[in-house]
C-alpha positions in Angstrom: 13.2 13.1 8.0 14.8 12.6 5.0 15.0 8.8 5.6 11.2 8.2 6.0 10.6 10.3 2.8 12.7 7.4 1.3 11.7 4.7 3.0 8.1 5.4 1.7 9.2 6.5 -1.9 10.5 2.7 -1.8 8.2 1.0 0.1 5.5 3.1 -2.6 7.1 2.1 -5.5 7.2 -1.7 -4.9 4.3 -2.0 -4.1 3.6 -0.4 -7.5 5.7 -2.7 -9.2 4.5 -6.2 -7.4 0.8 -5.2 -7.8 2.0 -4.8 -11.8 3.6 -8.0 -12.1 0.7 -9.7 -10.2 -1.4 -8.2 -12.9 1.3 -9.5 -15.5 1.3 -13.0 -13.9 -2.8 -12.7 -14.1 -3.1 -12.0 -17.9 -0.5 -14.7 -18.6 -2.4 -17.1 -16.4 0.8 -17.8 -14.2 1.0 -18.5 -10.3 0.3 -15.0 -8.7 1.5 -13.4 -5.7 -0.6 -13.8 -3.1 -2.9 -11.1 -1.8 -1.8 -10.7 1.8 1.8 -10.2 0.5 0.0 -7.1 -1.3 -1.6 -5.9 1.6 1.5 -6.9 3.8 3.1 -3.8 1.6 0.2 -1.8 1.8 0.2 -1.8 5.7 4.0 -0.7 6.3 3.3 2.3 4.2 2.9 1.4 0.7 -1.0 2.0 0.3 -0.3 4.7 -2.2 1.7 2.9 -4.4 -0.7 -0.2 -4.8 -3.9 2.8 -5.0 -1.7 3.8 -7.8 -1.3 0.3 -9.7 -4.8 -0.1 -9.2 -6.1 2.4 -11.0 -3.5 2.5 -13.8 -3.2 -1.4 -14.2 -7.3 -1.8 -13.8 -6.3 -4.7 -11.2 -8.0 -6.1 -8.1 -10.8 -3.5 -8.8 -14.1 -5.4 -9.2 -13.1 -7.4 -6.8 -14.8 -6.5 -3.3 -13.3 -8.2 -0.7 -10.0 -6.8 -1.8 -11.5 -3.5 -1.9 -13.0 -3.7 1.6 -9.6 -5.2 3.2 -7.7 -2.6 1.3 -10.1 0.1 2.1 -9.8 -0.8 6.0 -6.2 -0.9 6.2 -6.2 2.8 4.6 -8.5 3.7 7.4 -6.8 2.4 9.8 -3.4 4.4 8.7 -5.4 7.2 8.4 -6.9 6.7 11.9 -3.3 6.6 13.1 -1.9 9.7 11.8 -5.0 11.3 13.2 -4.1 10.3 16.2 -0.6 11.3 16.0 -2.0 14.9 14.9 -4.1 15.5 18.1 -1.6 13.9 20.5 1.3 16.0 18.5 3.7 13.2 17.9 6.6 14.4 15.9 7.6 11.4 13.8 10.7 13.0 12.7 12.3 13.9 16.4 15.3 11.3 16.7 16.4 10.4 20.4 
């Protein structure tokens, strides 16, 4: 259990810092990371931490195809765990 809670503290917090340096790269009009890399994060677990620079950095927000691809992947993750709950899938059971 304990590794999970760090792989998604990690996986969390770079997505934080990539979506903060793509806003850095944007306000300095550089070459920016590409959006799929940011939802590539988001999908392995890091949705949180790019919510988080979101809101905090004001990036990607008035933009609505990123909010509609980012929106889906979080219901889709959602949808999963959901899942998991109702067919009681214990994530944390090693074999």
């Amino acid at each position: 259990m304990n590794i999970l809670l760090l792989y998604f503290l990690l996986i969390n917090s770079f997505a934080f810092i990539l979506s903060g340096y793509d806003k850095h790269l944007a306000i300095n009009h550089k070459r920016r990371i590409p959006e799929n890399t940011l939802f590539a994060f988001a999908a392995v677990g890091g949705s949180v931490g790019l919510l988080l620079a979101m809101i905090i950095f004001r990036h990607k927000t008035s933009k609505p195809s990123f909010i509609l691809k980012f929106s889906a992947i979080v219901f889709i993750q959602i949808l999963i765990a959901v899942l998991m709950f109702i067919n009681k899938v214990n994530i944390f059971l090693i074999y």
